[in-house]
C-alpha positions as CSV (number, residue, x, y, z in Angstrom):
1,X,-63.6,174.7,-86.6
2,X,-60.5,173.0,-86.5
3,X,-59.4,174.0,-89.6
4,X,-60.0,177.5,-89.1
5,X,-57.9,177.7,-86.2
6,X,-55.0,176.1,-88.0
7,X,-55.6,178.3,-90.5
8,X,-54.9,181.3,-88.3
9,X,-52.1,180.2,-86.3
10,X,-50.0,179.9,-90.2
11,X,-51.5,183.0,-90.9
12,X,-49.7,184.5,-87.8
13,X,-47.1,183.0,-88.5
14,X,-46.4,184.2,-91.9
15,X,-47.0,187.4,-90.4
16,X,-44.1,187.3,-88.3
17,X,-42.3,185.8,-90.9
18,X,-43.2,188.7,-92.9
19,X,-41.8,191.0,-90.1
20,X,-38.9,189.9,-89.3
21,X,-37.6,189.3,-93.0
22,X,-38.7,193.5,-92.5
23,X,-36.1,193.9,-89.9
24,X,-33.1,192.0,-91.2
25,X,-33.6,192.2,-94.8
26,X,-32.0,188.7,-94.9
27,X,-33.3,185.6,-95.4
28,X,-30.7,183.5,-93.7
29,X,-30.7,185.6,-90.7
30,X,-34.3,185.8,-90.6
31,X,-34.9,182.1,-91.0
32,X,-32.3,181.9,-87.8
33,X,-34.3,184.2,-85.8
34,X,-37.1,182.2,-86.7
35,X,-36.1,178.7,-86.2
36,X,-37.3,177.8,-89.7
37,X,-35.2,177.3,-93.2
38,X,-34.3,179.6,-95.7
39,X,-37.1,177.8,-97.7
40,X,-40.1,178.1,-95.2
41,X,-39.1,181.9,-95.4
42,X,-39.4,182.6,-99.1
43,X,-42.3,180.1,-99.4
44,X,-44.7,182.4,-97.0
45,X,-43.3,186.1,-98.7
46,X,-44.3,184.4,-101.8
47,X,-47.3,183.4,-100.2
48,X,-47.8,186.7,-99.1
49,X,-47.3,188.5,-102.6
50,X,-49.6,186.5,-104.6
51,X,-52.3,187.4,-102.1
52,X,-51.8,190.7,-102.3
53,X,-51.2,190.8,-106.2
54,X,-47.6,192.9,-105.7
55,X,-44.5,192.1,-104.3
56,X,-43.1,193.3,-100.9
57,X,-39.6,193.0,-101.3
58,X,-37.5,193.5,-104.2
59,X,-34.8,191.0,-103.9
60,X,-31.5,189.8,-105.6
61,X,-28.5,188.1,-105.4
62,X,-26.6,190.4,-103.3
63,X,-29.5,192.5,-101.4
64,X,-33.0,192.4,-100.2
65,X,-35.0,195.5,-99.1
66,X,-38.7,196.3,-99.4
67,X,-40.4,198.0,-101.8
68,X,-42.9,201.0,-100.9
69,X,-45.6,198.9,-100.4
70,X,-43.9,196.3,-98.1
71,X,-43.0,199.6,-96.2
72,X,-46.3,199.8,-95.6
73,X,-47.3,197.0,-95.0
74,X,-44.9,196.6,-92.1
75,X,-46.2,200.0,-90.8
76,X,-49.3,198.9,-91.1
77,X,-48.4,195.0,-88.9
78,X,-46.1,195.9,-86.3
79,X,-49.2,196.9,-83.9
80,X,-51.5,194.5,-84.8
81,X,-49.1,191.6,-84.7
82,X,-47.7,192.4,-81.5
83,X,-51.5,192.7,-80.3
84,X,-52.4,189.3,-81.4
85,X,-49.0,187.5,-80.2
86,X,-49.7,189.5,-76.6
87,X,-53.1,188.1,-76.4
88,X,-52.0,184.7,-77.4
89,X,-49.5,184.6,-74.9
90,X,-51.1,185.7,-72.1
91,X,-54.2,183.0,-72.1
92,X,-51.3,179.9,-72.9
93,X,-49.7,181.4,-69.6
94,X,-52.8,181.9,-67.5
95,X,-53.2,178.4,-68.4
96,X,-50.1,177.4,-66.8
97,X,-50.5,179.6,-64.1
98,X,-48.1,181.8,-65.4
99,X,-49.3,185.8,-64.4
100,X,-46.7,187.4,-66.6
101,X,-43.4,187.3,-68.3
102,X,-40.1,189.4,-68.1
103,X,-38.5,189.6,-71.0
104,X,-34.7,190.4,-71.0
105,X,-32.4,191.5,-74.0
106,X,-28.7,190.8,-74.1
107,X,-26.1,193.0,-75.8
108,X,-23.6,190.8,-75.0
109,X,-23.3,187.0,-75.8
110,X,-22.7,185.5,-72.5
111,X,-26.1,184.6,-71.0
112,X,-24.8,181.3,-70.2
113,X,-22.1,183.2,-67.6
114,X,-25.6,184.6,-66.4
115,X,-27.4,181.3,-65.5
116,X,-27.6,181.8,-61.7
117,X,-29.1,185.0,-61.6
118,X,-31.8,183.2,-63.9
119,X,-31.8,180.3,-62.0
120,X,-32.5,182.1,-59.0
121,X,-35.3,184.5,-60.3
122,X,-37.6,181.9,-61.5
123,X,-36.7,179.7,-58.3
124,X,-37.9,182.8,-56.5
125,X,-40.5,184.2,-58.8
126,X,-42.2,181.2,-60.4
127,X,-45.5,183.2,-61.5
128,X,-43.2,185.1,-64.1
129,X,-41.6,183.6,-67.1
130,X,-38.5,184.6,-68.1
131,X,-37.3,185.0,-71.6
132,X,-33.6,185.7,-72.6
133,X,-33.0,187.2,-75.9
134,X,-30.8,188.7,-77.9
135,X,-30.4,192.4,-78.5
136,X,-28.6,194.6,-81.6
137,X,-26.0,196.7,-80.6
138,X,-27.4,199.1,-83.3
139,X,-29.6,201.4,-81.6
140,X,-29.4,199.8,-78.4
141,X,-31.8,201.1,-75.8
142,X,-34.7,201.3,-78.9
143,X,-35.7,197.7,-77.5
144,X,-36.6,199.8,-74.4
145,X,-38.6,202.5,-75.9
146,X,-40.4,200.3,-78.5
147,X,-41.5,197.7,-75.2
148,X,-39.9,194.5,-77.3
149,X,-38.0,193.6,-74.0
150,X,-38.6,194.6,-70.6
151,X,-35.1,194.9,-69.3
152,X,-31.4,195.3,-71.2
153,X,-28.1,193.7,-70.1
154,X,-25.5,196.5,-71.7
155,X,-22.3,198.0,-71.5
156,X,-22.2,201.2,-69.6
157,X,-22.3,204.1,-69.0
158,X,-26.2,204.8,-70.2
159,X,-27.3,208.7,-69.8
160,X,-30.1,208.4,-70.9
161,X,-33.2,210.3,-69.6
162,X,-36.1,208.1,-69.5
163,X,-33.8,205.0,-68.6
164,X,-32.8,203.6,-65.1
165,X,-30.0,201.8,-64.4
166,X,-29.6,199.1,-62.0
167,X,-26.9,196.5,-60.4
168,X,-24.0,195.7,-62.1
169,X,-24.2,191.8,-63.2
170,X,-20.7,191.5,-64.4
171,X,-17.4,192.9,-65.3
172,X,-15.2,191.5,-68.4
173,X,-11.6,192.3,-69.3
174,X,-11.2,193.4,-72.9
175,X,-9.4,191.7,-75.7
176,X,-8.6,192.6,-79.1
177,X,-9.8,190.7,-81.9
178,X,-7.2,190.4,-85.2
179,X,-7.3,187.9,-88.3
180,X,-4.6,184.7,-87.4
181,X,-2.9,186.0,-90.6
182,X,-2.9,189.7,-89.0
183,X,0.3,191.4,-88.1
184,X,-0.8,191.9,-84.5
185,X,-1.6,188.2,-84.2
186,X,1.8,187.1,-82.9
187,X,2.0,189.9,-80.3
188,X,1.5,188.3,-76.6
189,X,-0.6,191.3,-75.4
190,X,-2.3,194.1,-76.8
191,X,-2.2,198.1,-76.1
192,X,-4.5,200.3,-76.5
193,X,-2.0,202.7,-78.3
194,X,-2.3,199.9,-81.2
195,X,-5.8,200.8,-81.5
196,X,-4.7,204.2,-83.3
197,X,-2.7,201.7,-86.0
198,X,-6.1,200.2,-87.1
199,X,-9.5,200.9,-88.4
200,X,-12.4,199.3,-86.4
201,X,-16.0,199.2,-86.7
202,X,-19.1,201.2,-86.2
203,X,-22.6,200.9,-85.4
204,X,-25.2,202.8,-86.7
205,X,-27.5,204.7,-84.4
206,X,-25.8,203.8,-81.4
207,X,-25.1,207.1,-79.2
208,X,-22.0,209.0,-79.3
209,X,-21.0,208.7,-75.5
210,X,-22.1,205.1,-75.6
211,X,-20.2,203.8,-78.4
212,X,-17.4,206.3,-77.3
213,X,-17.8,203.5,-73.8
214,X,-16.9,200.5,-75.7
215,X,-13.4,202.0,-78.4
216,X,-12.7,205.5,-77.3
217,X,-12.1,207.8,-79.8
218,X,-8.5,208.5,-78.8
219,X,-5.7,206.7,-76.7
220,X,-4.5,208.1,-73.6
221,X,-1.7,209.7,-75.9
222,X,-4.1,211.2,-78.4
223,X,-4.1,209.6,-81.2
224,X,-7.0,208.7,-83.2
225,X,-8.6,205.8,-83.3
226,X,-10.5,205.4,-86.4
227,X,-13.9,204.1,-86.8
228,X,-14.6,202.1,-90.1
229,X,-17.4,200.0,-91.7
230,X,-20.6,199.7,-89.9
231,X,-22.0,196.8,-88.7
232,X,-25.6,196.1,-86.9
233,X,-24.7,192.3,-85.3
234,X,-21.7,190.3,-84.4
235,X,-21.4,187.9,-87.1
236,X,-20.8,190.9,-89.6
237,X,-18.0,192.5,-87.1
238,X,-16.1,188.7,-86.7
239,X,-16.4,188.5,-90.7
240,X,-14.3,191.8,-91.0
241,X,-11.9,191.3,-88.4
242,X,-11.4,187.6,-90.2
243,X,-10.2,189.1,-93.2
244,X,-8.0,191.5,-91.6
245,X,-9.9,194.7,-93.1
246,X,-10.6,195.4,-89.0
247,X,-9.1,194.8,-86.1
248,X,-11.8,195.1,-83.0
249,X,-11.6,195.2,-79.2
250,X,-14.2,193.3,-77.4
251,X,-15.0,192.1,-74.1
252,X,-13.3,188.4,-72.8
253,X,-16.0,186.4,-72.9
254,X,-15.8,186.7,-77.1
255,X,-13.3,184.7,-77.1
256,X,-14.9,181.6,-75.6
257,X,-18.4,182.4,-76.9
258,X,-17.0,182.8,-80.8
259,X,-14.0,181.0,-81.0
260,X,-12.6,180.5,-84.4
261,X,-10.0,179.4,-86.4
262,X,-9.4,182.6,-88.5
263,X,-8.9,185.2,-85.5
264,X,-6.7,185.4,-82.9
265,X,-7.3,187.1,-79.5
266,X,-5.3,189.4,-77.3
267,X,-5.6,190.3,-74.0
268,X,-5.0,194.2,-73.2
269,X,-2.9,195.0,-69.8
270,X,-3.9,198.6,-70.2
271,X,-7.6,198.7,-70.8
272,X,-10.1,198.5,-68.3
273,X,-12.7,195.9,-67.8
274,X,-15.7,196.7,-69.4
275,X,-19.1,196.8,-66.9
276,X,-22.5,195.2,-67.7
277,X,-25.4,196.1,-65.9
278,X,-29.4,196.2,-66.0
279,X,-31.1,198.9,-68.0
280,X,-35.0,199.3,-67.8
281,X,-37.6,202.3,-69.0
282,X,-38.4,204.2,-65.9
283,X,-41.6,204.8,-67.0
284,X,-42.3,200.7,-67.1
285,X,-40.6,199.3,-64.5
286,X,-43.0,196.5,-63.0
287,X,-42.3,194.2,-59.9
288,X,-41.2,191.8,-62.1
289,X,-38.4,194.5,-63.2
290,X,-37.9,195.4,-59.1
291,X,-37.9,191.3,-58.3
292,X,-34.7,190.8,-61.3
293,X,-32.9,193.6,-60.1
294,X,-33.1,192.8,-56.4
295,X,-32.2,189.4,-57.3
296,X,-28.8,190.7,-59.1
297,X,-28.6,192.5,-56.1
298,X,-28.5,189.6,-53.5
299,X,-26.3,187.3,-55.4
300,X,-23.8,190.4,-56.5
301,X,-21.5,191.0,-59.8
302,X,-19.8,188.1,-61.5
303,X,-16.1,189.2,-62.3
304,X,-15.3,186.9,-65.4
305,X,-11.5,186.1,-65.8
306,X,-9.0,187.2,-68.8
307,X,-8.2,184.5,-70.9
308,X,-4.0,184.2,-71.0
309,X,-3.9,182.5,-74.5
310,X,-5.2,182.6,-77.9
311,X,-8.3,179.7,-77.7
C-alpha cells in the first residue's frame, strides 16, 4: 500500500511537471518554477512519452513547443490536475487546522516591501494560509478569471468588468532602465520625452489602456513612443535592455530587486509614481478576500522612496 501511494504522488508530480513545461515551453524556467533541475524535468517528459508511445513536445536547440497531441493532452490535464492538487491540499490543511488558503499573485517583484501586510493577515487570520506568488505580466488579470490566484497586486488603473478593485498597497516612483554601455547611461536623470528616442517593450495580451498605464503611447509633447519586441516575464525584458536593443521604464523598486552590472538606472523627475493596488473577481470574493483587503486598509499604503543613484 505503501508503494502505491508513492507511486501516485510521482505520478502527480510528473503531471505538473508536464504542465508547466506546457506553459513556459522552457525547461530552465520550468525546472525554476518547479524547484527541480533541468534534468528531473526532461527525465519525467521522457517518462511521459514512452508511456504514451508519442512524443509531446517537439524540442530543439533553440525552441520547445508541443506537438498536437501534447496540446491535447494539456487540454485534457489542466482540470483534472487542478482537481487532484485541490483535494490534496485541502485534507493536509484540515489537518493542520488550516480552513482555507488565499492565494495572492504579484505583478511586481517587491513582495518583500509587502511583508507587514502579510505579517499582519496571518497574525489576524490564522485559519487561512497565505500564499505569495508570482504573476506574468502577459495577460494579466487571466490568473483571476482562470481561479489560479485569488487576489492580484497590479499596476493600475484596471477597467475591467467582472473585476473589483481594492486599497492601494503602495506607490513607486519610476525609473528608466538602459544598458551601462547605453548612451543614456551617464545622464543624472531621465525624461519622459527621451522615451520617444527609444524603442521599448511589449507584452502580449496585456490590455490596451492597461499597458497604455505603465509607457504611454506618447509624451506630453506628442511624440511617439514606440513599442518593440515582446516579452511575457522580466528576465527576458532585463536581457534586452542589457544589450541596449531596449531601453525600459520601470517602477523603483527594479532597481534594488534586479540589480546588475550591465544596466544602469535613472530616476525620472517628470513621471509620476506608479500605484499598486488589490484586484479580485467580483464574482469570488470570499471573507478571506474581504479580511486581506481590510487589513491593507488598516495599516494604509506604503510610499517606497526614489533611489538617487545608479545601485
Amino acid at each position: 500500500m505503501a508503494q502505491m501511494g508513492e507511486m501516485r504522488i510521482v505520478e502527480l508530480r510528473d503531471i505538473e511537471i508536464f504542465l508547466t513545461l506546457a506553459e513556459e515551453l522552457h525547461f530552465g524556467r520550468a525546472a525554476e518554477r518547479l524547484h527541480v533541475s533541468v534534468a528531473r524535468v526532461s527525465q519525467a517528459i521522457k517518462k511521459q512519452e514512452r508511456a504514451i508511445g508519442a512524443e509531446l513536445f517537439a524540442r530543439n536547440s533553440h525552441s520547445v513547443r508541443l506537438t498536437r497531441l501534447g496540446e491535447q493532452l494539456r487540454d485534457d490535464l489542466r482540470q483534472v490536475h487542478q482537481g487532484l492538487a485541490q483535494s490534496l491540499e485541502r485534507a493536509r490543511q484540515a489537518a493542520r487546522g488550516v480552513t482555507g488558503t488565499l492565494r495572492v499573485g504579484m505583478i511586481p517583484g517587491n513582495a518583500h516591501d509587502l511583508r507587514g501586510y502579510w505579517q499582519a493577515f496571518r497574525s489576524r487570520h490564522p485559519q487561512w494560509e497565505l500564499r505569495i506568488r508570482h504573476a506574468p505580466f502577459n495577460d494579466p488579470f487571466a490568473v483571476l478569471r482562470e481561479g489560479t490566484v485569488d487576489v492580484l497586486v497590479t499596476w493600475l488603473p484596471v477597467e475591467e468588468p467582472d473585476l473589483t478593485v481594492g486599497p492601494v498597497l503602495f506607490t513607486d516612483p519610476r525609473v528608466l532602465a538602459v544598458a551601462t554601455g547605453h548612451e543614456l547611461a551617464t545622464r543624472p536623470i531621465a525624461s519622459i520625452e527621451m522615451l520617444a528616442d527609444f524603442p521599448h517593450t511589449d507584452a502580449p495580451r496585456a490590455p490596451g489602456y492597461w499597458a497604455d498605464g505603465f509607457i504611454p503611447p506618447h509624451t506630453p509633447r506628442g511624440h511617439r513612443i514606440v513599442r518593440g519586441p515582446l516579452v511575457t516575464h522580466m528576465e527576458e525584458l532585463l536581457a534586452l535592455v542589457s544589450v541596449g536593443e531596449v531601453v525600459n521604464s520601470l517602477p523603483a523598486h527594479s532597481a534594488r530587486y534586479w540589480n546588475r552590472p550591465d544596466i544602469a538606472w535613472l530616476p525620472f523627475h517628470d513621471f509620476e509614481a506608479l500605484t499598486y493596488a488589490l484586484v479580485w473577481r467580483t464574482e469570488a470574493e470570499t471573507d478571506a478576500v474581504r479580511a486581506l483587503a481590510q487589513t491593507v486598509r488598516d495599516l494604509g499604503p506604503l510610499h517606497l522612496g526614489r533611489p538617487l543613484w545608479n545601485p
